[in-house]
C-alpha positions in Angstrom: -3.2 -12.0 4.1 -2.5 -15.6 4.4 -2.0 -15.5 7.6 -2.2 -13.4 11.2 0.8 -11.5 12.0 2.8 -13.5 14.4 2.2 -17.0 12.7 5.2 -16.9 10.7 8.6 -17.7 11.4 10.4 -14.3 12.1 12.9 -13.5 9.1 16.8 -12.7 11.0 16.9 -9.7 9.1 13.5 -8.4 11.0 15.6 -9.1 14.8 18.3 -6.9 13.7 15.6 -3.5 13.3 14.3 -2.5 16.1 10.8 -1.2 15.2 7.9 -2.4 17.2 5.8 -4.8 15.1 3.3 -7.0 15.6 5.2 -10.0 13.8 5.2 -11.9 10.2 2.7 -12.8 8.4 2.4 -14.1 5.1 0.8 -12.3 2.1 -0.4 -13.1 -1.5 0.3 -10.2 -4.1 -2.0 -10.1 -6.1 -0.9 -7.4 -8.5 2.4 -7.2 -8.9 2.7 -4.1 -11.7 5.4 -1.4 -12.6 4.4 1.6 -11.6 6.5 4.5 -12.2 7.3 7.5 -9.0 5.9 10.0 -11.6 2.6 8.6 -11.9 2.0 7.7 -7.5 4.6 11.0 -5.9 1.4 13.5 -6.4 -1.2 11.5 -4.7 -1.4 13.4 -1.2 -3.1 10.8 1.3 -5.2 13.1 3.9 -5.1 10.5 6.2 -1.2 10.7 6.7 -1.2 15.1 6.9 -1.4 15.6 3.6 2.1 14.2 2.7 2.6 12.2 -0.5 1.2 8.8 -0.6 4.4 7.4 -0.9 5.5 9.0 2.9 3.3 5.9 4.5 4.2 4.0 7.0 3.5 0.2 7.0 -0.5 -0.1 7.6 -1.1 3.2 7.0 -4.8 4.5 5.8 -5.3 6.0 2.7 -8.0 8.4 2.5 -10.8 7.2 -0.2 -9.9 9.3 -3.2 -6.1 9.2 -3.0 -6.8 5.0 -2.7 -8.8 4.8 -5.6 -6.6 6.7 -7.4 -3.7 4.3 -6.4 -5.8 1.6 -7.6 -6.5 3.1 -11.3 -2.5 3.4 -11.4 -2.1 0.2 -10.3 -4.7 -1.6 -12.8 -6.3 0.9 -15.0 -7.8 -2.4 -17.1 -9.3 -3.8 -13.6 -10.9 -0.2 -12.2 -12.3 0.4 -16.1 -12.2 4.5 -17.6 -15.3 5.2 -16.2 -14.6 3.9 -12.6 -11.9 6.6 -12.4 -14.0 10.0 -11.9 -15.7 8.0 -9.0 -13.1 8.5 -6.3 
């Protein structure tokens, strides 16, 4: 995060939902890679009652092993082969 939420201007297409939020905040992607449904729509996150990864909602928790998972798909060169059986 770059910065807290709330310390942004709030984008007009945010006033028109009407979800609760704790308003923007500006982020830095640091990975910005493909990754295909196929590869993530098995993970099952624990944390979330066992539904796919994918079911999240914004901020959700991701139980250890599903994360690192999500992180090898995400960068397999970063996490390294043998980082994999880890999580």
């Amino acid at each position: 995060m770059l910065s807290r939420p709330g310390f942004e201007p709030t984008p007009t297409w945010l006033s028109n939902l009407h979800w609760a939020h704790a308003g923007a905040l500006r982020v830095e992607w640091l990975n910005r890679t493909e990754t295909h449904f196929r590869k993530v729509g098995p993970l099952i996150n624990e944390y979330n009652g066992g539904k796919a990864v994918l079911v999240g909602e914004d901020g959700q928790e991701i139980e250890e092993g599903c994360g690192g998972e999500l992180l090898w798909l995400l960068d397999p060169e970063a996490m390294g082969e043998g980082e994999r059986g880890r999580f």
